[in-house]
N, C-alpha and C positions, 0 to 999 in steps of 0.2 A: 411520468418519470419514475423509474426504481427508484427503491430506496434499497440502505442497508438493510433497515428491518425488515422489509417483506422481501427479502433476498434470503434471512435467517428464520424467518415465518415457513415459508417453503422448502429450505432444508430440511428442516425440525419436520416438519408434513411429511417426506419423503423417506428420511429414517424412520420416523414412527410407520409407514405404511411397508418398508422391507421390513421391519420388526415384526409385524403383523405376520408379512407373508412368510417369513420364518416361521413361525410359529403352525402354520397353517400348513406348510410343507410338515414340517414338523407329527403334526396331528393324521398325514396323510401317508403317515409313514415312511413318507422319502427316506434313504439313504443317506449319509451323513456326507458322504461326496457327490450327493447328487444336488444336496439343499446348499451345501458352500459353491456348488457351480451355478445355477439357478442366481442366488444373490449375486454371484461376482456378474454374471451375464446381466441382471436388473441394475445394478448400479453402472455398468457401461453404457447403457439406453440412458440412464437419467446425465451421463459424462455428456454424454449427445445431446438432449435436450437443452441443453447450458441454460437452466432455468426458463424455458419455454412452456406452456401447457401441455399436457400430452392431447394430442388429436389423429386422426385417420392418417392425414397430412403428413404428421412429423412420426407416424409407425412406418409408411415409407418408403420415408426420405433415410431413415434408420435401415430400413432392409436392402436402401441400395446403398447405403454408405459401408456396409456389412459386407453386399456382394463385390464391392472393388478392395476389399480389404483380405477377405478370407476366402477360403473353397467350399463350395457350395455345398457340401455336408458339416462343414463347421458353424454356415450361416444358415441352416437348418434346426442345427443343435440351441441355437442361441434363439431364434426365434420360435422355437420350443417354452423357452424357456419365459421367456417376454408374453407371449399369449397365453401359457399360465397366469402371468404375474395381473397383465390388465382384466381377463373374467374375475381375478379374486376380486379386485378392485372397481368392478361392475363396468369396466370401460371396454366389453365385448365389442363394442360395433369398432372399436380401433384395431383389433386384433388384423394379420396382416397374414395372407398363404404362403406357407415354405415354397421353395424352390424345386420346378420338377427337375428330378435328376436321372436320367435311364440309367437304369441295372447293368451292370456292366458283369458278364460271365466269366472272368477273370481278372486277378489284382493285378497292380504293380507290384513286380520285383525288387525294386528301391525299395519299398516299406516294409515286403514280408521275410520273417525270420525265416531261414532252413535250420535243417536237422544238424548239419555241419556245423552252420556257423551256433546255435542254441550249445554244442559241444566244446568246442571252441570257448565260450559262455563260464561251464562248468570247469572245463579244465584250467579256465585263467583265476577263478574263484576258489579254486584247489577246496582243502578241509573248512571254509568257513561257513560262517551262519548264511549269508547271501548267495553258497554256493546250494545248501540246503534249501533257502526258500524259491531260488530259481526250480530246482527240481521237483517239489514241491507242488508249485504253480503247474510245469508242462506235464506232469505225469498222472496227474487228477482233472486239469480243466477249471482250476477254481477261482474266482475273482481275488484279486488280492485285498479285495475289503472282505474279503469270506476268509483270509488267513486265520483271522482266530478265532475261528472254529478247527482249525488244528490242535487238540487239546492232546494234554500228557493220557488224559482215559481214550480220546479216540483214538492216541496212536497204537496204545496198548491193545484195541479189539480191534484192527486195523478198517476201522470206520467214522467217517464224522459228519453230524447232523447238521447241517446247513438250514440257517432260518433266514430267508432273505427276500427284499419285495413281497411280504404276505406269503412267500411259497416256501416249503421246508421239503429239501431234499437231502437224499443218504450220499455219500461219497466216498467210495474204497479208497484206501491208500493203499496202492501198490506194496508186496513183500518187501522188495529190494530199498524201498526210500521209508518204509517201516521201520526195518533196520537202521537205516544211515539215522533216522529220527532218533531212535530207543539210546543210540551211541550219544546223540548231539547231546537227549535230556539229562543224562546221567552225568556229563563232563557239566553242562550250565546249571545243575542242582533245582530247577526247575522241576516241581514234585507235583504240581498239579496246574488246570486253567492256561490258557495259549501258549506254545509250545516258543514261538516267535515274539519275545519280547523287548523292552528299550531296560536300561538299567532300573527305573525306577517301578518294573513289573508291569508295563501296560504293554498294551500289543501294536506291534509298530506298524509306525505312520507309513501311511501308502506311500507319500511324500518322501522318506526317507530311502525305502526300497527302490522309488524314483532316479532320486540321484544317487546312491550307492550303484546300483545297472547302469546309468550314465558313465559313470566312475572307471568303471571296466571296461568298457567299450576298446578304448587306446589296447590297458595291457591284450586282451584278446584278439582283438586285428577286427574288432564289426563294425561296420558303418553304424553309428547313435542314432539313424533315424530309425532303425531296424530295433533297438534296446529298450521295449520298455515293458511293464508284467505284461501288457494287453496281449500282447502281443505274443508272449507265451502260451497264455491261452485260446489266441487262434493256432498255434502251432498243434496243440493237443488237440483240439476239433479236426486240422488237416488230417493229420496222424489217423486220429481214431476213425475218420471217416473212410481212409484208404484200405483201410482192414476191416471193418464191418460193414460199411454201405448201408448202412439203419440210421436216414439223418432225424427221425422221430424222438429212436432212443437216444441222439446226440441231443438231442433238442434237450431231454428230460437232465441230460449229465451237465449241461449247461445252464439248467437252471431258467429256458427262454419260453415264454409263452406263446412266441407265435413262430413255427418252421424256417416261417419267412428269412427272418432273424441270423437262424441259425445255416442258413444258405446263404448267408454273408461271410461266414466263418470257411467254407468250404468250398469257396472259389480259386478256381487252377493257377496257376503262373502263369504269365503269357508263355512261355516257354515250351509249359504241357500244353497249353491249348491250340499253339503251331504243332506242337508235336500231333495230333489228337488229326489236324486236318490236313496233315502230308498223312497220317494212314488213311484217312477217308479218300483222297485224291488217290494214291498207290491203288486203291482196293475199286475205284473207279477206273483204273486204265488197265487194270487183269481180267 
């Protein structure tokens, strides 16, 4: 029979061992939004386990209680994260295979921003700081945890060094959101170090940016599911991909290690891709 204490024995074991794996993330240089995802994802497994052993068994009964809960790239993401957690914690042979999911060659239009409504975006944002870090995001391609590295010196030499995942890349800022920038620092007195800050000088939370875009949604007329940075920055891959067709050098401006990747960012609408096979069918029946 349980007790209390070996109920409090095993909790204590289980933060001490997400303590760890912080840590360990931490030392592996994760990202600071990839290590708070990672623990929220490891603490919902142990929500599952309701003090049970971890075993082969209960990884899953986890991976199917996951797959009626969520979409199958979200129970992807999470079992990413879970089989990091058990190799740290030497319980490899539980670890459990993602979900095949086939590549699909173009997105849904529910989720993806246009150029219209991204406009729409700005215009409802009119002269504010949000209306600057939207434009900001679409017109560089930059992660909004890569925001500060928007500094008062890189706006000045209109370039900014990007150190992110072990990789360091350059990134222009466009003349025209250089200027809008030079205008914003001078009015916030912001004289040097991230250009986008909270009152008390630190560089704002992604979190904030989150729900401030959430925020706008109404006054601008766009559907929220369509509002968030990410999503800006597929917009700037679509864009830049429609004008150069070089998805290598897209790959490099994004910062991604593998093509692959980056052929997720520059998938058609279904819209174009009917469009794309009424001219194949036309160009069949001439």
């Amino acid at each position: 029979m349980r007790t209390i204490y070996n109920t409090l024995v095993e909790e204590r074991t289980m933060n001490q061992q997400i303590s760890r794996f912080k840590q360990y993330l931490l030392t592996e240089e994760k990202g600071s939004v990839t290590v708070e995802k990672y623990l929220r994802d490891v603490r919902c497994f142990y929500s599952f386990l309701d003090n049970r052993a971890i075993s082969k068994e209960e990884t899953i009964a986890y991976k199917e209680h996951l797959t009626q809960q969520y979409a199958p790239a979200s129970v992807n993401s999470m079992l990413v994260a879970l089989n990091c957690f058990l190799r740290f914690i030497g319980k490899t042979d539980c670890c459990v295979k993602q979900l095949k999911i086939q590549r699909q060659i173009f997105c849904g239009e529910e989720k993806e921003l246009t150029q219209s409504e991204y406009q729409l975006l700005v215009k409802a944002a009119k002269n504010t700081r949000l209306s600057l870090v939207i434009q900001t995001i679409c017109s560089t391609g930059i992660r909004v945890s890569e925001l500060q590295y928007i500094t008062v010196e890189a706006v000045r030499v209109g370039k900014a060094v990007v150190n992110c995942k072990n990789k360091t890349r350059v990134i222009f800022i466009p003349m025209s959101i250089q200027k809008l920038l030079k205008t914003y620092i001078k009015k916030s007195g912001v004289t040097a170090g991230s250009v986008f800050v909270t009152r008390s000088r630190k560089p704002l939370n992604c979190r904030n940016i989150w729900r401030d875009m959430k925020a706008l949604c109404e006054q601008a007329g766009v559907s929220p599911d369509k509002v968030f940075p990410h999503n800006l920055r597929h917009l700037f891959a679509r864009t830049f991909y429609s004008v150069d067709k070089d998805i290598v050098r897209l790959a490099d401006l994004l910062g991604h290690s593998s093509v692959d990747t980056t052929r997720i960012y520059t998938r058609e609408t279904g819209s174009e891709h009917r469009h794309r096979l009424e001219r194949v069918e036309k160009l069949l029946m001439t």
